[in-house]
N, C-alpha and C positions, 0 to 999 in steps of 0.2 A: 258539479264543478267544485272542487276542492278553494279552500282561500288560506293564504299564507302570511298568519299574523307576521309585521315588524313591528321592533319595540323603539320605538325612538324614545332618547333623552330628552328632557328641556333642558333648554340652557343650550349654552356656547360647546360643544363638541364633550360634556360632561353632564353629570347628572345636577341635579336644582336643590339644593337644601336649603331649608329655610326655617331661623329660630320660632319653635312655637310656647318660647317659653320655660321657666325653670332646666335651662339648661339641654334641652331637648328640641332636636329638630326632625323635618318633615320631609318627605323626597318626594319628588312627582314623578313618573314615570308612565308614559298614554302610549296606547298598544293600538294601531290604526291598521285596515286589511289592507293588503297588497291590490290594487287598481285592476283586478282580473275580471270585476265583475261585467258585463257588458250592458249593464242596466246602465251602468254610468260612464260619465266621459271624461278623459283628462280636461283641466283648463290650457291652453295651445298661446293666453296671453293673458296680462292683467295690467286694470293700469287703475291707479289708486290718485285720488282727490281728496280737497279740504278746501271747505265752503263758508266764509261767515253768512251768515245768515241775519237781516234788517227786522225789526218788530213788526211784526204781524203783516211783511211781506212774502210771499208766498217764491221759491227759490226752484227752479226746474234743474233736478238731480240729475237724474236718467233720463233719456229719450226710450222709447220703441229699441229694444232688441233682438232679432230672433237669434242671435247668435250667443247669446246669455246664456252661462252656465249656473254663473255663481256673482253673488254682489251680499259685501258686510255693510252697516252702518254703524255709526257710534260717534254720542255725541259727546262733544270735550269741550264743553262749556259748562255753565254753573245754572243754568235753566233747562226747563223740560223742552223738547223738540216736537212734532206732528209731523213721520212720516205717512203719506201719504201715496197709497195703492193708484196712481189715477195725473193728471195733470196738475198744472196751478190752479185750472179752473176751478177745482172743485176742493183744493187743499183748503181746510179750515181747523182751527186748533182745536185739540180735544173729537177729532173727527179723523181716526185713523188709529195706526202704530205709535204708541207712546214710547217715547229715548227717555227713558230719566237724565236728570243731570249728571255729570261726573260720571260717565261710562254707558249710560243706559246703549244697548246694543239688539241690532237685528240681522239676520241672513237671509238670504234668498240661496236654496242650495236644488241641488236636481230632485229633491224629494219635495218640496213646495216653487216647484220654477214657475216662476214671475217672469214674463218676455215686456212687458207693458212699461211707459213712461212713470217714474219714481218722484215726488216731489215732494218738499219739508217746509214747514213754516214752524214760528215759534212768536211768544211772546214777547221777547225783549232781544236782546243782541245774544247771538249764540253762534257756535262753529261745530262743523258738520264733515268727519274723514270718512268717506269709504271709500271703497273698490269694485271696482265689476271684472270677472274674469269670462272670459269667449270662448269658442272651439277653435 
């Protein structure tokens, strides 16, 4: 089966320059296959969240999916997060997926699909965007 790069831009309907310096800039441009593969599946919906999170209370993300295709996290607070494979129960910090502060980020995509309950806990007061996308 043949696959048929497209080249998408970043940016707003243009390409992304960005100054790197002494007068010189940088351009992005990500070249992604055309969705022909049958390994994989389009996402059919998404619906995207943002969760403070309490000190060392443990926060229920995600429930049980089997409909799960796809889910990002990232954390946009100034402390470290502990995503957590598994319920509250067992959420404890330093005892899972580490978020760093200021961006630290995770996927769940069809090549590592996760269906199970997702939960985060942290040290101090932190906030927690992701999204999950379905068939």
């Amino acid at each position: 089966m043949a696959y048929e790069p497209i080249s998408i831009r970043l940016g707003r309907y243009s390409n992304v320059s960005s100054d790197v310096g002494a007068g010189q800039t940088q351009q992005s441009t990500t070249t992604v296959v055309n969705n022909s593969n049958p390994a994989f599946q389009p996402f059919a919906q998404c619906q995207n969240f943002g969760h403070p999170l309490e000190p060392f209370e443990p926060l229920p993300v995600l429930d049980f999916n089997d409909q799960r295709l796809y889910a990002a996290f990232v954390n946009n607070s100034g402390v470290d997060i502990t995503l957590v494979l598994g319920s509250i129960l067992v959420a404890r910090i330093g005892a899972g997926i580490l978020l760093r502060a200021y961006g630290g980020s995770y996927e769940i995509t069809q090549v590592n699909l996760y269906l199970g309950a997702v939960s985060a806990i942290a040290p101090d007061i932190a906030y927690l965007s992701y999204v999950e996308c379905i068939q």
